[in-house]
N, C-alpha and C positions, 0 to 999 in steps of 0.2 A: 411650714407654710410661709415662715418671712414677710416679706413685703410684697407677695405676687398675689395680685386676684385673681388672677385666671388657676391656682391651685388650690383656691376655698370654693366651698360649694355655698356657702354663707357667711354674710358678716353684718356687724353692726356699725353705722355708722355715726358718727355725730357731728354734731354742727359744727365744728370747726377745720374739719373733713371737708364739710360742702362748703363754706365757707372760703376753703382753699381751693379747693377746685371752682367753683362756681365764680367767683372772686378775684380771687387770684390768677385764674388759671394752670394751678400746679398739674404738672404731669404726674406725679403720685397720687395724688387726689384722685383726677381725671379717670386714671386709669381704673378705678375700684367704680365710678358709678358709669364708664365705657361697658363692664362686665353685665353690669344690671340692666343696662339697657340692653343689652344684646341678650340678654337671657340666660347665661352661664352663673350669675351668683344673683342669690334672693336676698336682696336686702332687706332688714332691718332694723326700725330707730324707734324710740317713744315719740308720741304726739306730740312731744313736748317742743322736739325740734324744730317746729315750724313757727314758732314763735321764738327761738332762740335766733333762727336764720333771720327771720325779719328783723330783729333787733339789729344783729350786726350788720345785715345791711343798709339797716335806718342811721345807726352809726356812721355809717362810710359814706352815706350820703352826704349828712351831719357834716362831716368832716371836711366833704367835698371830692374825696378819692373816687366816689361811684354818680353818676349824674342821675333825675330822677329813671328817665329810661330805663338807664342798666340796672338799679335798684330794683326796678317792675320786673325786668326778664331775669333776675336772679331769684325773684321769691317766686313767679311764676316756674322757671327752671327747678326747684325745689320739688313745688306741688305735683311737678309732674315726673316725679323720678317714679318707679315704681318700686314699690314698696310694701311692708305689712308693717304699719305703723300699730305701736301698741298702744292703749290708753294709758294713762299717767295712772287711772285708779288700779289699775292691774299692780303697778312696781310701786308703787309707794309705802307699804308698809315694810317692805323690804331694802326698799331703796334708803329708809329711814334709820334703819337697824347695820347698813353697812356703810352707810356716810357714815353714822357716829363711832363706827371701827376702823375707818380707814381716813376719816380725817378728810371727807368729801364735801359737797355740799349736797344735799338732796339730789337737785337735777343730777349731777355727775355720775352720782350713785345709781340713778334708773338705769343708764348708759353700760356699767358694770355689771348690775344686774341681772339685764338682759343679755350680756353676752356672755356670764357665765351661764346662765338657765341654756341658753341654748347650743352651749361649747361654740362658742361661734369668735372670730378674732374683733375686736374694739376696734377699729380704726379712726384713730384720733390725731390729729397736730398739736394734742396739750399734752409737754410731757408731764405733767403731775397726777392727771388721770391716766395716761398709760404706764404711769410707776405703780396704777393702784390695782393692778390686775396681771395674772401673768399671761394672758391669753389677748395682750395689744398690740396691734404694728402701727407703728408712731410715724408720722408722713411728716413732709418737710425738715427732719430735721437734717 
């Protein structure tokens, strides 16, 4: 599967994923939530993301990198990817049990989680979570 979305029929995403795309505007990124929009691959993330996106965009705002504007149409842009967002109560006991095997932090772990449950690829810009699974395609790097 590699780096192409247009060869997954699902994947999971995570915040530092849309982050980069939304953000950044990386064409690797880009291209994984181009698919979802267009209908070719079902995305999926934990709930949890959208409080993770709003931080770092609160951050870059913070910083000054993103103005309030952009900051607003990037958590909006989020809200409206289409999605099957799972609840944090679903992965958490799990998520709990392979943080503290894999040296994660919880949130990380839900991320792992769910894209093993669902053999589905990680798609992440952090390589330390995509070292913690063999099923990741690591963007930007």
């Amino acid at each position: 599967m590699g780096t192409d979305p247009t060869k997954a029929s699902r994947a999971v995403l995570d915040a530092s994923a849309l982050v980069r795309a939304l953000v950044d505007g990386e064409d690797a990124a880009l291209a994984w939530l181009d698919c979802a929009a267009r209908g070719t691959l079902k995305v999926f993330w934990p709930d949890l993301v959208y409080a993770e996106v709003a931080n770092a965009v609160l951050v870059s705002e913070r910083a000054g990198r993103l103005s309030r504007r952009a900051a607003g149409a990037v958590v909006q842009a989020t809200l409206s990817v289409p999605v099957r967002a799972l609840r944090i109560q679903t992965l958490a006991g799990e998520a709990w049990a392979v943080g503290a095997e894999r040296g994660l932090s919880a949130y990380d772990a839900c991320y792992v989680v769910l894209a093993e449950t669902l053999d589905a690829p990680l798609v992440t810009a952090d390589r330390r979570l995509a070292a913690a699974t063999g099923n990741a395609v690591l963007i930007g790097d």
